[in-house]
Each structure stands twice: as C-alpha cells, then as structure tokens.
N, C-alpha and C positions, 0 to 999 in steps of 0.2 A: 504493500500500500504506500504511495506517494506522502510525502508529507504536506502535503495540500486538501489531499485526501483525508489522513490523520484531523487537521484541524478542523475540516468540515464537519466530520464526526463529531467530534467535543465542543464545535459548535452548538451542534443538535441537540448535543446532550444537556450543555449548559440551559439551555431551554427548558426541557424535561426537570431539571431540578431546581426548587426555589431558596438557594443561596443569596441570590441577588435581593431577597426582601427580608433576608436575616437582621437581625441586630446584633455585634459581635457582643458574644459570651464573654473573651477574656480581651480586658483594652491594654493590658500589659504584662510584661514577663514575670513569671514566677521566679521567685529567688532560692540560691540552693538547688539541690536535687528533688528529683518527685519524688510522691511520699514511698511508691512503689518498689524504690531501688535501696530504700532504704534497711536498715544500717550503710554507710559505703565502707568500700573497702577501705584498708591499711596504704593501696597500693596507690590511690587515686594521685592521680597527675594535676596540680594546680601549677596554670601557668600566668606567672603577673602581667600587669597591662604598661609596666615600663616601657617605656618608648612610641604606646599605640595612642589611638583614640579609642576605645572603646566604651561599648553600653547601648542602653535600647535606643530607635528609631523609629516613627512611625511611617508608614510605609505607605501611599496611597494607591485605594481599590475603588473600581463603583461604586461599592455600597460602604466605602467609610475607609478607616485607615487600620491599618495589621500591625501589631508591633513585632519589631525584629531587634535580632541584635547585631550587634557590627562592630568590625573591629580592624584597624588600618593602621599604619605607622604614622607615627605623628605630624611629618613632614617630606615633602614631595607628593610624588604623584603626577596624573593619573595611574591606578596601580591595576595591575590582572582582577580581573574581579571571580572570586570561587561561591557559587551558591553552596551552603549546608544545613542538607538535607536531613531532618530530625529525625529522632528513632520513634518509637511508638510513646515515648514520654515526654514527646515535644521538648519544646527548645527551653532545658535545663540546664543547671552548672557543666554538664559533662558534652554538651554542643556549642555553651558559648565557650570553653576553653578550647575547645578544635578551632572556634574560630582566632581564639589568641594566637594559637600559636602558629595558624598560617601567618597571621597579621606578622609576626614577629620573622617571617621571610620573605614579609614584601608583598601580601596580597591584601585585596579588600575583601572578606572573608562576611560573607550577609548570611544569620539565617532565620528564615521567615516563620510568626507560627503559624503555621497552616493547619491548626486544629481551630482556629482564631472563633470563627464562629459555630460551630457545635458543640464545645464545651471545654473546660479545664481539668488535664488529664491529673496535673499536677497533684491535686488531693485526691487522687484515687490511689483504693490500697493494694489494689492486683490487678496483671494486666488481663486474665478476662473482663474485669469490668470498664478495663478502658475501651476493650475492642468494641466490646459491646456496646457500649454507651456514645463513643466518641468516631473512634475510628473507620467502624463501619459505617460510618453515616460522613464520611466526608468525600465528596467526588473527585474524580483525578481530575475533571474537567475543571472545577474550579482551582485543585493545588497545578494546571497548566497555568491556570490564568493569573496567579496570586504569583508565579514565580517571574512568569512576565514584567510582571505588576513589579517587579523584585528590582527583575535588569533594570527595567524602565527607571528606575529612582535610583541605582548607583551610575547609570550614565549620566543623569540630568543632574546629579550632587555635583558633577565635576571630578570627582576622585576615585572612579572608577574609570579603566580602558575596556568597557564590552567589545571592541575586537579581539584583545584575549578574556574569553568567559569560560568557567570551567565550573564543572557541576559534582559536588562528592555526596552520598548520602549512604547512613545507615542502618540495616535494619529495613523499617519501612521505607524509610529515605532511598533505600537501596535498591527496589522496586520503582522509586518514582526517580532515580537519576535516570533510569535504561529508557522511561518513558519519558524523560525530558531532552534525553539524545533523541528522540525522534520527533519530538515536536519541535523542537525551535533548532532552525539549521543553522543559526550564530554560535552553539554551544562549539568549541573547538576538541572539548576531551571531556570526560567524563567515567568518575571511580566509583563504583558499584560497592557497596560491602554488608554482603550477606542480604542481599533484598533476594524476594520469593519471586521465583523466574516461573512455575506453572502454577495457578491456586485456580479457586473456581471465581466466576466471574457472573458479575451483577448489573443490573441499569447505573448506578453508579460507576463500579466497576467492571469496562464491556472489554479491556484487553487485557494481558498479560504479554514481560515483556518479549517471550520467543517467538510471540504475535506479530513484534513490530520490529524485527529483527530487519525487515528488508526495510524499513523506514528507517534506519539509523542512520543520520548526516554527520554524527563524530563518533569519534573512536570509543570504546567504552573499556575499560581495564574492571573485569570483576574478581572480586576476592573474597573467598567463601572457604566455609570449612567442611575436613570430609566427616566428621561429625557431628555434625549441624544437626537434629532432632529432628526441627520445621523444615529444611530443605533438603531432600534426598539427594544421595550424588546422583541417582537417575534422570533427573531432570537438570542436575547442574552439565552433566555431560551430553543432553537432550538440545542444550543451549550451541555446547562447543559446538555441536556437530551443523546446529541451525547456521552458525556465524561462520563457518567454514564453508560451509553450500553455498551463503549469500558474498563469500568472500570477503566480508566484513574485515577493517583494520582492527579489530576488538582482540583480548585476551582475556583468557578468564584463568585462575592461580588457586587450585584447589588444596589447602595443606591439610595433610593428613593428621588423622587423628585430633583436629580440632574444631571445639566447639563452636554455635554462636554467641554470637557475641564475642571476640576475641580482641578485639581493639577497644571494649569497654571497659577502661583501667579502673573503674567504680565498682566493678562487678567477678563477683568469683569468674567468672567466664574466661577473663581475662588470660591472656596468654603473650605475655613479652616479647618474646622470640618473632612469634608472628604478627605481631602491632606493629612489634618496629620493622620487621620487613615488609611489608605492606605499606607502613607509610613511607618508607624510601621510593616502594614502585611508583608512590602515587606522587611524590614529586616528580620523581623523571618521567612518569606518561605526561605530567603538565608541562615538564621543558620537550620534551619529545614532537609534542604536539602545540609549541606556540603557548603555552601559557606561563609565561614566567617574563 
C-alpha cells in the first residue's frame, strides 16, 4: 500500500472516531514514574538536565494542546529532531530521561503524550487496567496525527532541523514507530524496541506493522528479545522474512535469551548488556541514515 494510500485510510478513520470533540483528560505531565512500575529499581538511570533545556511543552492539536516533554542543548541549533515514543505508561520519568540523554548528544529529543485524551495511565496500578481502560481506546489515526502535530511544533520553534527526523519508540511506542515509518515519508530512520509486529486488529486499530511493511519510506532498525512473552520469535522472524521480500533497508536484532523490556533500567527486565548495545545500534542507524 502507497503511503498516500496509508493516509487516506487514517483519514477515514479519523472520521469514524470522535477524538476531535474530546476534552483532554491529562493537560500535563505526570511526575516521577507511574504508579504501575512501581517500586523502581536499584538500577535506574537518572540522567541530569546540565547543559539542556528541558521540561514540558505544550504542543498544538485541533482540538487543544498535548503536553510533551522536550529536551535540547542549551545552545545552538537547529538540532536532528528524534520523536519518543512512550511505553504503555506514557510519558514518565523513564521517557523523559531517554529524552535527556539524546538531548545530551545533540538532539531535540520530543515526547508527546499520546494517551492525552483518554485518560491518565499514571495512577493506574497494573497494566491490565491501563490496557483496558486507556490504551485500547486510543486510535493510531489520531497518535499519526498528534505526532504530526509533534514535527509541526519542533520545526516552527526554530530549534528543531525536521530534514533530519528520526522516530524511536518503546514497547507500545514500538508498534507505533514501524507505523510512523510509513506514514510520514520525512521520517529519515527509525528504532523499533520490542513493539508487537502481529496482534489482532480493531476499527481503531485496522493494521499491524508487517501490514505496512511495503509502505515503509525509512529504514526501520528493530530490536526485540528472543524471550519476549508478548512477542513470539515467530512473528518476529515473520517480519524479517516480510522486509527481505519487500527489500526493505530495515534490520531487525533478535538477542537471545532476553526478555521485554530490556532497555527499561527501572525494571527487573532490564538487561545491560543489551540496553547498551542497542542503544549504540540506535545511534549509528541515526548517523547511518542522516540523522545526527
């Protein structure tokens, strides 16, 4: 499918659902981590805001303003702009530090919450009840349009370069970066980590990303574990094989024996070894491909 065709679709959809007469639920960032992840670990990674700007932003949408948060070096610019893409606990202490510490190599590092309007996952005390309650009720057509909505405001600040745009998400995040390589053909690269590549799909949600594998206009690096619970390696290997057929520039880095969640240094899950190689690939897929 075309990515003309892609947007026609979520067009449609956006139509079909009434987002656009919401009133947003949360009008700004949660502090801390959600209640969900709570105890954090020993291990947890706090990275300071020396030398950056950072902190929330509001963000403008049709139907009002999203808060984000952002984080950039204090001086110069315009800088690569990286969207980051939240995990199922929205944008917590453990996404705005990813965004510090891109900030702290020279990016403008946005991430939006895109639960903004359905609800605030942050007091919720397990992630069934966030699925339930929040998650499955948010459309990808509107988290297309919100990240839009994203570019559109680090271009117009001045201190973003969206000729390099680079897209990373987690988790859920990770699911909507593969489908935000096919909607917007500005994205120049994009890191995947551990987003669900087959699930079942809804009026909300009508694709999955090995659906819109022939619509990717940037590179996609995915990084998943081969003991991942929620993602089999049968569909992660169901992916390589789609990206190979469509010849796709994309790579996908399967390591064995680990779990989800393995770059979430707040979380038992956590795995060092492969956090930190991972986020090495994911710098050099952004200088590889123009975004640095």
């Amino acid at each position: 499918m075309s990515t003309e065709a892609i947007r026609e679709e979520l067009l449609s959809l956006l139509g079909k659902t009434d987002f656009n007469r919401r009133t947003f639920v949360v009008s700004s960032l949660a502090a801390g981590f959600a209640l969900a992840v709570r105890p954090v670990s020993a291990e947890t990674i706090t990275t300071d805001d020396k030398g950056l700007v950072a902190g929330e932003v509001k963000i403008p949408v049709p139907d009002g303003e999203m808060p984000a948060y952002r984080a950039m070096p204090a001086s110069g610019g315009p800088f690569p702009v990286v969207l980051v893409v939240q995990e199922i606990f929205g944008v917590h202490e453990h996404i705005k530090d990813i965004c510090r510490r891109l900030a702290k190599l020279g990016y403008l590092a946005v991430a939006p919450e895109l639960y903004a309007r359905q609800g605030d996952v942050s007091k919720m005390e397990n992630i069934a009840e966030i699925i339930a309650k929040v998650v499955s009720k948010v459309p990808d057509a509107q988290v297309m349009s919100d990240l839009d909505a994203t570019v559109a405001w680090a271009k117009k600040s001045g201190k973003g370069d969206t000729a390099k745009l680079a897209v990373t998400g987690f988790c859920w995040g990770g699911r909507i970066t593969w489908l935000y390589s096919a909607h917007n053909p500005e994205v120049k690269a994009g890191v995947a980590w551990y987003g669900r590549l087959i699930t079942n799909t809804d009026e909300l949600h009508p694709k999955n990303p090995i659906d819109l594998v022939d619509a990717l206009k940037a590179p996609v690096l995915g990084l998943y574990g081969g003991a991942d619970q929620g993602i089999p390696n049968e569909s992660v290997e169901k992916m390589q094989a789609a990206l190979k057929e469509a010849k796709k520039p994309c790579e996908i880095i399967l390591y064995p024996d680990t779990p989800h969640g393995f770059y979430a240094d707040y979380r038992p899950t956590y795995r060092q070894d492969k956090a930190d190689d991972g986020w090495k690939r994911l710098l050099e897929w952004f200088k590889k491909n123009g975004v640095s």
